[in-house]
C-alpha positions as CSV (number, residue, x, y, z in Angstrom):
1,X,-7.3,15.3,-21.4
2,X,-6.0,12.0,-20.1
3,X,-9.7,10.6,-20.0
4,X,-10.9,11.9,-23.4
5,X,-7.9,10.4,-25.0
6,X,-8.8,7.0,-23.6
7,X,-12.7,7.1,-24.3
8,X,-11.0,8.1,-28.1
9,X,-9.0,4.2,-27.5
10,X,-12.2,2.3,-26.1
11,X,-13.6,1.2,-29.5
12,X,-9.9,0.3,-30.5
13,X,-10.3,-2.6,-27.4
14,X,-7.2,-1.1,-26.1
15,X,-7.9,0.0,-22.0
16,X,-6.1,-1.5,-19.3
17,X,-7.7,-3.9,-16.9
18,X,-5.7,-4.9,-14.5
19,X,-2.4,-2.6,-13.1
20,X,0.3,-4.4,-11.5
21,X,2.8,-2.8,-9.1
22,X,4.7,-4.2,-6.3
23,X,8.5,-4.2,-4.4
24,X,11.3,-4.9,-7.0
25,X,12.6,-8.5,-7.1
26,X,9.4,-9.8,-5.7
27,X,8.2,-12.0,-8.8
28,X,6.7,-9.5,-11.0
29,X,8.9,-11.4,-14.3
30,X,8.1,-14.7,-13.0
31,X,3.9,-13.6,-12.9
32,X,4.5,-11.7,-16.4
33,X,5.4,-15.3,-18.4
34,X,3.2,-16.8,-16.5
35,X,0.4,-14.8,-17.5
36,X,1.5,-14.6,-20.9
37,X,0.6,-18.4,-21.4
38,X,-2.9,-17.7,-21.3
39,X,-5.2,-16.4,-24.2
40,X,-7.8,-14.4,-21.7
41,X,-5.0,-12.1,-20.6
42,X,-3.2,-9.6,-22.7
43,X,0.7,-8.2,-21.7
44,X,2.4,-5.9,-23.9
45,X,5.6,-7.5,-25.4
46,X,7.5,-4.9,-23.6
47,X,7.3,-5.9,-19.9
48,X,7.5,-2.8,-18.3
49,X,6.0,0.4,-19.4
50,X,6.4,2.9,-16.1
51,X,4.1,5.3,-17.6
52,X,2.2,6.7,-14.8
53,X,5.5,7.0,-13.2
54,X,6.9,8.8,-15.4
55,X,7.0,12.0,-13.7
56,X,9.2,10.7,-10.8
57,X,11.4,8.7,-12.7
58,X,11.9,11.3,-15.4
59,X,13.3,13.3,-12.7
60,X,15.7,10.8,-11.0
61,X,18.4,9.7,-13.7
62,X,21.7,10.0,-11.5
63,X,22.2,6.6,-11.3
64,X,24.7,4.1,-13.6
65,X,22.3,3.4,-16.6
66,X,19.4,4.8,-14.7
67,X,18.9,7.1,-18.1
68,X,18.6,4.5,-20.2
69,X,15.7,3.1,-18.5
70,X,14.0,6.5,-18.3
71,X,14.7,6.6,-22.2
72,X,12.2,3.6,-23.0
73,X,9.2,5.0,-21.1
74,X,6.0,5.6,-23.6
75,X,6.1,9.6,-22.9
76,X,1.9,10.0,-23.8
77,X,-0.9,8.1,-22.8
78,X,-1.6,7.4,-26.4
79,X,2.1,5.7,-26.3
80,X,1.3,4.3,-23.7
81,X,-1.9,2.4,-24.9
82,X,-0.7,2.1,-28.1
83,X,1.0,-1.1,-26.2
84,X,-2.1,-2.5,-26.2
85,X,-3.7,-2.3,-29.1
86,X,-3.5,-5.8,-30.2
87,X,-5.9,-6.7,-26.9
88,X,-9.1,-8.7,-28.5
89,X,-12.1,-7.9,-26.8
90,X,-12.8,-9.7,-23.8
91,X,-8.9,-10.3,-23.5
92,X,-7.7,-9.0,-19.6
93,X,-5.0,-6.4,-20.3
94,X,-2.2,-6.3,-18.4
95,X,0.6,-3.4,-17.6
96,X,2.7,-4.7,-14.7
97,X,5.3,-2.0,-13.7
98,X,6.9,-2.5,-10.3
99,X,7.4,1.4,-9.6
100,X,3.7,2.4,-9.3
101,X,4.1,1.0,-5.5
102,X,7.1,3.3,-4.7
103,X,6.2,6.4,-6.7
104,X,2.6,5.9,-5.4
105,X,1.5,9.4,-6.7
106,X,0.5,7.2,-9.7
107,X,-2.3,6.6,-8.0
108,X,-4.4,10.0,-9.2
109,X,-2.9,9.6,-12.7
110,X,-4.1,5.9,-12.9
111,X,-7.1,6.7,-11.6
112,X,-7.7,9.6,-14.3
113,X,-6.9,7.8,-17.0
114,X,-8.3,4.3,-16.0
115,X,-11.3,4.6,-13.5
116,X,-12.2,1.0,-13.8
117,X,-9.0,-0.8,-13.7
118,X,-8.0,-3.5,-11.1
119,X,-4.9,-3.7,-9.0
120,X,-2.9,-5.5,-7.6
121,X,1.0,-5.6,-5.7
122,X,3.1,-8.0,-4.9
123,X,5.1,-7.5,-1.7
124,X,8.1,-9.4,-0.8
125,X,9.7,-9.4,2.8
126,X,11.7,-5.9,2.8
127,X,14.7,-7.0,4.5
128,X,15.2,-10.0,1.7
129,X,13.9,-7.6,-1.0
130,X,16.4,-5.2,-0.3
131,X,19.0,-7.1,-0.5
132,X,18.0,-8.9,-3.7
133,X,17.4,-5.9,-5.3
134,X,21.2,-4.9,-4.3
135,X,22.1,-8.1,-5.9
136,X,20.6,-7.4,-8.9
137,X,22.4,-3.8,-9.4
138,X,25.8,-5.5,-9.1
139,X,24.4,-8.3,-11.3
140,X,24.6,-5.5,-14.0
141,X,27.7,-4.2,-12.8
142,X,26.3,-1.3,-11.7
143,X,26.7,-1.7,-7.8
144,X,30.1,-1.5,-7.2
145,X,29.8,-0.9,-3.4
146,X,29.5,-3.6,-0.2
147,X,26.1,-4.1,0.7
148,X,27.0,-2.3,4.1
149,X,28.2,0.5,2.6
150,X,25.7,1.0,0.1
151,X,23.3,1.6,2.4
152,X,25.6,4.3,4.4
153,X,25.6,6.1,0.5
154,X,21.5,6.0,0.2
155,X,20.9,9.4,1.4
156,X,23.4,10.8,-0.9
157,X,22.3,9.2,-3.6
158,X,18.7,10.3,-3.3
159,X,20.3,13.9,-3.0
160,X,21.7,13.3,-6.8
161,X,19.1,12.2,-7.9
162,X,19.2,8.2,-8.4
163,X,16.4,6.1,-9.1
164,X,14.4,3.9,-6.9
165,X,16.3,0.7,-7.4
166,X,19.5,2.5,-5.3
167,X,17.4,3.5,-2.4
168,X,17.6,-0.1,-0.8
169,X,16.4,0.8,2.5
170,X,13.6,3.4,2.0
171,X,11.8,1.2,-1.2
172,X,11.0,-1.7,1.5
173,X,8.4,0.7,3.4
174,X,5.0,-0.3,1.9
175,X,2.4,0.8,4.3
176,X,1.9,4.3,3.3
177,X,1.9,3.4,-0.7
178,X,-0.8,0.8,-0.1
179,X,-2.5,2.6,2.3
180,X,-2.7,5.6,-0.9
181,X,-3.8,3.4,-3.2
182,X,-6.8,1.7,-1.2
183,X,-8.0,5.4,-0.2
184,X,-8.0,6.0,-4.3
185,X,-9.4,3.1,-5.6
186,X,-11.5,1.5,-2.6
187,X,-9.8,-1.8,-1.0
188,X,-11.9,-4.2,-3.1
189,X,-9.8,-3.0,-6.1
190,X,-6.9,-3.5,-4.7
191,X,-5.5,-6.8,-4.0
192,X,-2.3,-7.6,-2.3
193,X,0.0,-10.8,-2.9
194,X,2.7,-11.9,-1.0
195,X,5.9,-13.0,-2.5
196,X,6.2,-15.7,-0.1
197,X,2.9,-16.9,-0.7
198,X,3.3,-16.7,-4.7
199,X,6.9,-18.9,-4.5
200,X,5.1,-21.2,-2.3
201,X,1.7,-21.8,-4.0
202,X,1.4,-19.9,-7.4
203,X,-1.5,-21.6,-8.3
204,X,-3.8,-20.7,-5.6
205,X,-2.1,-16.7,-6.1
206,X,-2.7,-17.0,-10.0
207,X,-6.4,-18.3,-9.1
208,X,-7.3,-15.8,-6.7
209,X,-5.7,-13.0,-9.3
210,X,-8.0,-14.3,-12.0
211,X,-10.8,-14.2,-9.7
212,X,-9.9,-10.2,-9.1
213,X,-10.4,-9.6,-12.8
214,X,-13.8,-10.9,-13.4
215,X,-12.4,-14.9,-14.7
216,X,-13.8,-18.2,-13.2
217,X,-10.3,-19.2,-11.6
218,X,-10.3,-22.5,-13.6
219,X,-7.7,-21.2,-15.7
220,X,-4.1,-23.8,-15.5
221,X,-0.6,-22.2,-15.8
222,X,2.5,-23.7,-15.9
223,X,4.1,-22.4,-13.1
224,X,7.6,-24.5,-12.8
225,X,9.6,-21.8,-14.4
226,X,12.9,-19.7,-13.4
227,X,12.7,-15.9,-14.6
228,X,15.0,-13.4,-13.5
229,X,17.7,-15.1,-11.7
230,X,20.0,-12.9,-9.8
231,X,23.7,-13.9,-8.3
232,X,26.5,-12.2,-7.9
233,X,28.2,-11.7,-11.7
234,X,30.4,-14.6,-12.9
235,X,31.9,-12.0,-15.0
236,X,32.0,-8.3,-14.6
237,X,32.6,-7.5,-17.9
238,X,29.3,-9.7,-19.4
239,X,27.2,-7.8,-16.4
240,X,28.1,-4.2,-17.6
241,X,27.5,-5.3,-21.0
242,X,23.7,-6.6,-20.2
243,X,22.9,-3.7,-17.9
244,X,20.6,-0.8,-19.4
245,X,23.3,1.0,-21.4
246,X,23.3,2.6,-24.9
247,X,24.2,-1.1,-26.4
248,X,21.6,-2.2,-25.3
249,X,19.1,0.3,-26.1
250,X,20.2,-0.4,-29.5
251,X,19.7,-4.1,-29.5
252,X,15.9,-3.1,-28.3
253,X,15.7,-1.0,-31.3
254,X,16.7,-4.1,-34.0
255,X,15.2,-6.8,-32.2
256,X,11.9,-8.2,-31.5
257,X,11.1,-6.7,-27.8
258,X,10.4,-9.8,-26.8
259,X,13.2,-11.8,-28.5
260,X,15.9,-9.1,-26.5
261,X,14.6,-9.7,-23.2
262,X,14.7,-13.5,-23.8
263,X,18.2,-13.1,-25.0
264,X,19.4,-10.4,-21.8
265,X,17.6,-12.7,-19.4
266,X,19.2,-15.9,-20.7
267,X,23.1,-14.4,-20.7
268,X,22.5,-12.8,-17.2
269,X,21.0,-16.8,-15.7
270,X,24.4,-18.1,-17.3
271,X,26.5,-15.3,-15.6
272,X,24.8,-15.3,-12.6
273,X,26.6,-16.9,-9.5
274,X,25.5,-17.7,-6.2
275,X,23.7,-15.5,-4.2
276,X,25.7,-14.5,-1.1
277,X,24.5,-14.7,2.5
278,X,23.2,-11.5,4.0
279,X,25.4,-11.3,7.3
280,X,22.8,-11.5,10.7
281,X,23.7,-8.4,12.0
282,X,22.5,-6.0,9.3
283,X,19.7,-8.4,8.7
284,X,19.1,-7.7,12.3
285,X,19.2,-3.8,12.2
286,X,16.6,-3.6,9.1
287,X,14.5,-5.9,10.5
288,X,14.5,-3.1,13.0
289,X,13.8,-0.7,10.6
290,X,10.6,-1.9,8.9
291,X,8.9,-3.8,12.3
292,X,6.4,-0.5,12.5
293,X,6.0,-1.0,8.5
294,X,4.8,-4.5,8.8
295,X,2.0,-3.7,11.6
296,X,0.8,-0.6,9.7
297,X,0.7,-3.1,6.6
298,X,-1.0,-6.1,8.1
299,X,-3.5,-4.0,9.2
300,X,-4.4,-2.7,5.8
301,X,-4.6,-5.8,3.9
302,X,-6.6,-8.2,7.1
303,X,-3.5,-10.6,7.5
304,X,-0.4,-11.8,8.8
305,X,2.9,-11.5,6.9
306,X,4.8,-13.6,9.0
307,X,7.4,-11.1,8.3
């Protein structure tokens, strides 16, 4: 059904070309403006859709707010594409949602329902991952707990059913989701960036990512910009308010998509504080934890992390 729905969207100009997943906190905002500047790519003005995770985050809404997120998710693949529909033809369009990589059962639906698209993921070291992604949550005053402790709750929280963004330790294993995803779509189709290498040389990342897609690599972006700051909260109060929350569903609803993520993105860079110092020893004792990870990974992709 999936795949007769889209050969129905075809002539509409509306199929996805290029999927892209990757760890949370690893520059997925910062690549989303970016690629917005340019006329051969298309994004939704809704950043990110989670469709083809749907089924796994559907079932895991335990978690402070972690319904409201659930509650924006296109439910059909004509939803879904509908997203798209204002792609011209020969345009590059572009879903990036993060979870794909960690729910990596996507893979099949993906595959159904686009058999020609492109990916790609964008990894970020897992130990500094994890703990930026634990930033972010108390960011929006949803985190209450010490990093240390947090981790001690993970198991429990995956028992009641929390989302993805509270299981810091398990969402910085990648191997196993990459690995999926090449058997699926053949390595060719699959590229994978590293965060480090993005922050340090976008332009060669964003050349190489055009090249994926079929473009000539000459395109220029502007590539000096700041998206999705995270710090510890200046004020707790302005955090809660900004996190995904019934309010803010409702500001979604009466404002321009894009217009309400400028507008949450701006308040949370002016609340955000400085980011606090992950203490050696736990940094230490994960680094531990993902050492096999990292072989298993480097030898899927042909390269060093230097993780």
């Amino acid at each position: 059904m999936h795949h007769q729905q889209c050969e129905n969207w075809l002539g509409k100009g509306a199929m996805v070309d290029l999927i892209i997943g990757g760890a949370s906190k690893a520059g997925t905002t910062a690549l989303y403006d970016m690629l917005k500047q340019r006329d051969e790519f298309f994004l939704p003005e809704k950043k990110e859709l989670h469709f083809f995770s749907w089924p796994e985050l559907s079932n895991t809404t335990g978690g402070p707010g972690d319904k409201h997120v659930v509650a924006e998710i296109p439910s059909t693949l004509e939803k879904y594409l509908s997203h798209f529909q204002g792609k011209r033809i020969g345009q590059v369009a572009v879903d990036i949602s993060p979870s794909y990589l960690f729910h990596h059962a996507s893979a099949e639906r993906i595959q159904q329902a686009l058999p020609d698209v492109r990916l790609c993921f964008i990894l970020r070291k897992p130990v500094d991952k994890v703990y930026s992604q634990y930033v972010h949550l108390v960011g929006e005053g949803r985190e209450i707990h010490g990093f240390e402790e947090a981790l001690t709750l993970e198991s429990d929280r995956k028992d009641r059913g929390y989302s993805d963004m509270w299981l810091y330790r398990e969402s910085g294993f990648y191997a196993e989701a990459i690995d999926h995803f090449q058997r699926v779509f053949g390595r060719d189709r699959v590229m994978v960036v590293l965060f480090e290498d993005f922050v340090q040389d976008p332009k060669r990342v964003l050349r190489e990512l055009c090249r994926h897609v079929g473009l000539d690599g000459t395109q220029a972006f502007n590539t000096d910009l700041k998206s999705n700051v995270s710090g510890l909260p200046k004020s707790a109060l302005v955090a809660r308010l900004i996190s995904p929350n019934l309010f803010t569903r409702f500001l979604r609803q009466v404002l321009p998509t894009s217009l309400g993520g400028l507008v949450r993105r701006f308040i949370r860079t002016l609340n955000s504080g400085s980011k606090p110092v992950l203490p050696a020893h736990v940094q230490e004792a994960l680094s531990d934890v993902y050492r096999n990870d990292i072989v298993r990974l480097e030898s899927l992709i042909g390269r060093s992390t230097g993780w």
